[in-house]
C-alpha positions as YAML, in Angstrom:
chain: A
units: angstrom
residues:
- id: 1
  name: UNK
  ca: [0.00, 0.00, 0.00]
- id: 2
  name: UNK
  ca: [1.46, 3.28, -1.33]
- id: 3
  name: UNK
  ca: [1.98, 6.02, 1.79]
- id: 4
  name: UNK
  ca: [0.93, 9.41, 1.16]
- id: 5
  name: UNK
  ca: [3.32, 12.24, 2.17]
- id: 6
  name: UNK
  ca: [1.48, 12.86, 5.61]
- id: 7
  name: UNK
  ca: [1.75, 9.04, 6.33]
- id: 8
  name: UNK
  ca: [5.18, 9.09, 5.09]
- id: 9
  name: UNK
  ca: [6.09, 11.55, 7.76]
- id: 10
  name: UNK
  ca: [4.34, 9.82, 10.74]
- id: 11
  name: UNK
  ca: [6.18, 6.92, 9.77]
- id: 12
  name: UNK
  ca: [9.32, 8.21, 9.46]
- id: 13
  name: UNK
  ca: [8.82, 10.37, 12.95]
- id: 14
  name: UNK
  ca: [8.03, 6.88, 14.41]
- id: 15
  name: UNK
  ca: [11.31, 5.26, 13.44]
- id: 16
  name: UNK
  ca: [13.12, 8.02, 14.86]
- id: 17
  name: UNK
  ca: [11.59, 8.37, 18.16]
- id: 18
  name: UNK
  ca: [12.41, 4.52, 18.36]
- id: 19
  name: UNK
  ca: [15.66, 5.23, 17.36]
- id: 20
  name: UNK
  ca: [16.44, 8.60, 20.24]
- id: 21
  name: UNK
  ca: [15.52, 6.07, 22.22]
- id: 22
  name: UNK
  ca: [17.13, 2.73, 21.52]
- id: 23
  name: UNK
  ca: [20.41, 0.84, 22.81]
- id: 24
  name: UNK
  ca: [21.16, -0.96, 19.71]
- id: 25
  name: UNK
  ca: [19.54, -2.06, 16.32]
- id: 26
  name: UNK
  ca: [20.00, -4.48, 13.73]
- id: 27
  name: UNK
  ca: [18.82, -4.26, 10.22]
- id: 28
  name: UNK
  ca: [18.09, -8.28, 8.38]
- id: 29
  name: UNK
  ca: [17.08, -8.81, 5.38]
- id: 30
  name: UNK
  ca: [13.88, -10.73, 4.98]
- id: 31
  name: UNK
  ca: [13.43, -12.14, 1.67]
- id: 32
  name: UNK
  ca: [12.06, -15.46, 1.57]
- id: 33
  name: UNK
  ca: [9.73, -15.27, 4.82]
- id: 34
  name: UNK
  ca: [6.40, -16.13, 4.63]
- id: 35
  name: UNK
  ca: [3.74, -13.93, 6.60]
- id: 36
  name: UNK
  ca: [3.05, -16.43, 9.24]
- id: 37
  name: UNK
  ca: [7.26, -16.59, 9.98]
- id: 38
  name: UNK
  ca: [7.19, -13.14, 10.22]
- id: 39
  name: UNK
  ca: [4.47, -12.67, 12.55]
- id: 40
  name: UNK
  ca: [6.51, -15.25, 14.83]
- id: 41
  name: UNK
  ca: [9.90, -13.10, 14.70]
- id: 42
  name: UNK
  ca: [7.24, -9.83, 15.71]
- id: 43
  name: UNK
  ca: [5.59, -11.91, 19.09]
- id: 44
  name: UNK
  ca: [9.11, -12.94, 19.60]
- id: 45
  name: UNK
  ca: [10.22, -9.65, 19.84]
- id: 46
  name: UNK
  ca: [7.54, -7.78, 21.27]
- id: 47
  name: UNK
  ca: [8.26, -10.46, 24.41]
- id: 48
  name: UNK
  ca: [11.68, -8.79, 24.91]
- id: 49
  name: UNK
  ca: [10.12, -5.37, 24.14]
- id: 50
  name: UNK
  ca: [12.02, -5.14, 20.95]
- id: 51
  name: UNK
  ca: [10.76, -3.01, 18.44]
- id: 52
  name: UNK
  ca: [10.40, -4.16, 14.89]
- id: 53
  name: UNK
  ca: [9.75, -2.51, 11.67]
- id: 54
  name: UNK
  ca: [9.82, -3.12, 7.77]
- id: 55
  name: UNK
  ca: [10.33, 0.52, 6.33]
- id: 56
  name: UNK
  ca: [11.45, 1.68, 2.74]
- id: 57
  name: UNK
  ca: [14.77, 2.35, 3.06]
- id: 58
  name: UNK
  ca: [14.98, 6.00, 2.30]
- id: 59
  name: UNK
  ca: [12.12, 6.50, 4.94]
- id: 60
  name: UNK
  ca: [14.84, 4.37, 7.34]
- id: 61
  name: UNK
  ca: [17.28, 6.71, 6.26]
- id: 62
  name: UNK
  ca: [15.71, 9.50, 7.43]
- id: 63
  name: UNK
  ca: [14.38, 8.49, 10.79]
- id: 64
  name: UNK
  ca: [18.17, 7.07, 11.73]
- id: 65
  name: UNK
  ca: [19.68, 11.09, 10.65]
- id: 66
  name: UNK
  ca: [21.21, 12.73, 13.70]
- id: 67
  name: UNK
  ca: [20.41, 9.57, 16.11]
- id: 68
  name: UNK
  ca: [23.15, 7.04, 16.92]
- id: 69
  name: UNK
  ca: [22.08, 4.68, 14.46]
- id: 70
  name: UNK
  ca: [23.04, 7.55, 11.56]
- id: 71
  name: UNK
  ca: [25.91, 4.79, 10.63]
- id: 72
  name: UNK
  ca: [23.70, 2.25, 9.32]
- id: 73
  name: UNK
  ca: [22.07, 4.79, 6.57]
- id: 74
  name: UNK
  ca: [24.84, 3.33, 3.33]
- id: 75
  name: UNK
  ca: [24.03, -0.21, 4.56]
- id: 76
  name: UNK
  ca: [20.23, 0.40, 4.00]
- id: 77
  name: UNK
  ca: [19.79, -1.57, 0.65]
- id: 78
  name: UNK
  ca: [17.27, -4.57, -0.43]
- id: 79
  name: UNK
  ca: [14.05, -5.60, 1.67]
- id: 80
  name: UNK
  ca: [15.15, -4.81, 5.09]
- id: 81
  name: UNK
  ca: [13.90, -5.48, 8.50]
- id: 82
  name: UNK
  ca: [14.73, -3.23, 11.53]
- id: 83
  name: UNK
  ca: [15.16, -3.86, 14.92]
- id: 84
  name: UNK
  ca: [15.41, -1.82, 18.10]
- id: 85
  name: UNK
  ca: [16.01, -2.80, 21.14]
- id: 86
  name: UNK
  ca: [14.44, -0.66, 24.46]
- id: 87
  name: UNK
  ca: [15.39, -2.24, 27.48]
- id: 88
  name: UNK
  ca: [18.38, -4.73, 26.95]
- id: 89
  name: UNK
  ca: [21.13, -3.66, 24.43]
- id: 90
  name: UNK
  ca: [21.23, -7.54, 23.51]
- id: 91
  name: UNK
  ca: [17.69, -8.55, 23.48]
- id: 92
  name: UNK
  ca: [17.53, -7.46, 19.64]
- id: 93
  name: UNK
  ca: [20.49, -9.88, 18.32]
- id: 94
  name: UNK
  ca: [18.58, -12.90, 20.55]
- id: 95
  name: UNK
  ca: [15.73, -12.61, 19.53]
- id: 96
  name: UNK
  ca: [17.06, -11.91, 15.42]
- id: 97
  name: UNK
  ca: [19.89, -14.55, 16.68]
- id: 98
  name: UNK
  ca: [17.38, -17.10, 17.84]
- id: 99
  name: UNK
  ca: [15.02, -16.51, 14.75]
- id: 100
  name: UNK
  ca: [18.15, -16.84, 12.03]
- id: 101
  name: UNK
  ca: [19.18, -20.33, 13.81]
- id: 102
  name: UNK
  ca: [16.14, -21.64, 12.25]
- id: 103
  name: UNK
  ca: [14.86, -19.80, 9.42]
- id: 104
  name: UNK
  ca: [18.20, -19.16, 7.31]
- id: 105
  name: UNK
  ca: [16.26, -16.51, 5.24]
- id: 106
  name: UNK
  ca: [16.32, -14.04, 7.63]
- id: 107
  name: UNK
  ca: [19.73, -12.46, 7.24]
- id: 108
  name: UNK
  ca: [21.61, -10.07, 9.27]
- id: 109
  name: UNK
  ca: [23.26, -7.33, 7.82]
- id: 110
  name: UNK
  ca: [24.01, -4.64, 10.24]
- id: 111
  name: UNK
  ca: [24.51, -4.42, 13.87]
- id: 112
  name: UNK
  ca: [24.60, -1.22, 15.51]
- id: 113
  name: UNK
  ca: [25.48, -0.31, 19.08]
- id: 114
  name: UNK
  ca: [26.80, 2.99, 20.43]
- id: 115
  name: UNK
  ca: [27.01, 5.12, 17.60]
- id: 116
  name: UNK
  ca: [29.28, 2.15, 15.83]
- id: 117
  name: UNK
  ca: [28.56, -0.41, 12.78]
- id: 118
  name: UNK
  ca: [29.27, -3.65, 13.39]
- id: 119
  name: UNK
  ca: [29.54, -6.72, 10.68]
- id: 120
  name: UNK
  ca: [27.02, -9.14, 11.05]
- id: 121
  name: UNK
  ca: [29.35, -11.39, 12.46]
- id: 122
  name: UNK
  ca: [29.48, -9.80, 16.10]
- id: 123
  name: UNK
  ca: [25.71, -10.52, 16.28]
- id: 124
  name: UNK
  ca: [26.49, -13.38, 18.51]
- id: 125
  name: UNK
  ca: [28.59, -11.43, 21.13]
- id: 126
  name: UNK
  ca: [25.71, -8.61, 21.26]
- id: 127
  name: UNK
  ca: [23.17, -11.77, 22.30]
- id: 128
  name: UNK
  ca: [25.50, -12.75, 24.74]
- id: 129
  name: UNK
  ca: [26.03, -9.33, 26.46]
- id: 130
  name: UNK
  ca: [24.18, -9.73, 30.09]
- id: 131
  name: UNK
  ca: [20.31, -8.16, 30.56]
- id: 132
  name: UNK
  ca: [19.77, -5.45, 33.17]
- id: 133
  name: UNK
  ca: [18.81, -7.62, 35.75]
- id: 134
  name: UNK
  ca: [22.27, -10.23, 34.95]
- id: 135
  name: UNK
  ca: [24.65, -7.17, 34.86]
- id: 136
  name: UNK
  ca: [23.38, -5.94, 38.43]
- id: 137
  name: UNK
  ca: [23.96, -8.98, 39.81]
- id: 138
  name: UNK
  ca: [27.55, -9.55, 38.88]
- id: 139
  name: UNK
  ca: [27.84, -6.23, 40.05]
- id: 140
  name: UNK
  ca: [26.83, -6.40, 43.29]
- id: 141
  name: UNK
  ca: [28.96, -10.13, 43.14]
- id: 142
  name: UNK
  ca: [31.74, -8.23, 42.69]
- id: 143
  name: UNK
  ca: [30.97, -5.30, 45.28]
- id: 144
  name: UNK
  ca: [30.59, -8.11, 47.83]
- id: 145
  name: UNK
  ca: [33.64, -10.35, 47.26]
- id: 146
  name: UNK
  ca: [36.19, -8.29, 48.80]
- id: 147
  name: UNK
  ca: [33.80, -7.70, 52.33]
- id: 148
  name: UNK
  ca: [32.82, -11.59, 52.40]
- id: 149
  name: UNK
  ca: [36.61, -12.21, 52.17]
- id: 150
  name: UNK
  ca: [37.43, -9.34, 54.89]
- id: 151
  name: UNK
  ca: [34.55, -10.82, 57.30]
- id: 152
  name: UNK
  ca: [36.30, -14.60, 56.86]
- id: 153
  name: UNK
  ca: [39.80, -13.31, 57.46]
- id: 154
  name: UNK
  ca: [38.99, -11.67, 60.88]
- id: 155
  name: UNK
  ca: [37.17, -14.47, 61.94]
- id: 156
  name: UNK
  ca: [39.59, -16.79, 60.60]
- id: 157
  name: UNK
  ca: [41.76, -16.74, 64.48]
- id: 158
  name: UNK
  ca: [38.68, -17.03, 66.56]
- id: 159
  name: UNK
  ca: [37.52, -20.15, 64.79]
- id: 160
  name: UNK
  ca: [41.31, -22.17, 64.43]
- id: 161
  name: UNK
  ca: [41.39, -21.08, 68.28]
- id: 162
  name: UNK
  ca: [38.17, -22.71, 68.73]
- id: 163
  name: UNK
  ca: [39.42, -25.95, 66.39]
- id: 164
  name: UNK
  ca: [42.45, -25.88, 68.37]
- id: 165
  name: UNK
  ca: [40.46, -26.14, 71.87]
- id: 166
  name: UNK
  ca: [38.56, -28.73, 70.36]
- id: 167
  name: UNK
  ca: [41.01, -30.69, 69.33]
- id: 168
  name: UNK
  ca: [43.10, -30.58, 72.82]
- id: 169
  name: UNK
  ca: [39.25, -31.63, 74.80]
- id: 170
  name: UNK
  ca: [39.07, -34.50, 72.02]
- id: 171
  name: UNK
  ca: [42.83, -35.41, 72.88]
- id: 172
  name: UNK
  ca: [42.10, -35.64, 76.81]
- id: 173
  name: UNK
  ca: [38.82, -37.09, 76.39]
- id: 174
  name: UNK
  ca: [40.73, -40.11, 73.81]
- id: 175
  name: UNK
  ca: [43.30, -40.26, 77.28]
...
């Protein structure tokens, strides 16, 4: 269905308020998918809050100008797929990661993260980058190692003094 200019512009305003506001994106190309595949990959993604989009390319052009995504605008050629991801920088290249392992149509083209164009090829270590939730953790793992270690090394005497009494009341009570 052809877009008027006024539906051209909503669409294209759309994209970029997505864009202002995402941590990475990924642009696939899609040829070969039928409609039911593709409404998979969408549920899929709308589970990790990922947002997904088929737009012309020069309309995808457009929205990405001035946004951190601006590097992806000379890869924007062919049917093309674009994803955005809200929350988790990595929950786009999962959930395009996860799709591509079993529909080999769906081809990556472009990753983007941080104002930088990656080859398709780092899509993998974007999926494995940890979620919110993951990172926080392993932060407060690490913030806690060094006073868990403290706590054990004061109480470290008091409890080998404790073996050691132990060990003499065992020794007397062997006697």
């Amino acid at each position: 269905m052809a877009l008027n200019l006024e539906g051209k512009k909503a669409v294209v305003a759309e994209v970029a308020e997505v864009a202002a506001n995402a941590y990475s994106a990924i642009a696939a190309e899609y040829r070969g998918l039928t409609v039911s595949e593709m409404t998979e990959l969408r549920v899929a993604a709308r589970k990790q809050n990922v947002y997904l989009r088929v737009v012309r390319n020069t309309l995808a052009r457009r929205a990405v100008e001035g946004t951190d995504f601006a590097c992806m605008q000379e890869g924007m050629t062919g049917p093309l797929i674009l994803g955005f991801s809200m929350e988790d920088p990595g929950a786009v290249a999962r959930v395009m990661g996860d799709f591509a392992k079993d529909k080999k149509q769906l081809e990556v083209k472009m990753v983007s993260l941080g104002g930088k164009l990656f080859p398709a090829s780092e899509l993998e270590r974007l999926a494995k980058m940890p979620t919110k939730e993951q990172a926080i953790s392993m932060f407060m793992g690490t913030i806690k190692a060094p006073i868990e270690k403290f706590v054990r090394t004061l109480q470290a005497p008091t409890s080998k003094m404790v073996r050691t009494f132990a060990a003499v009341r065992d020794a007397k009570d062997a006697a």
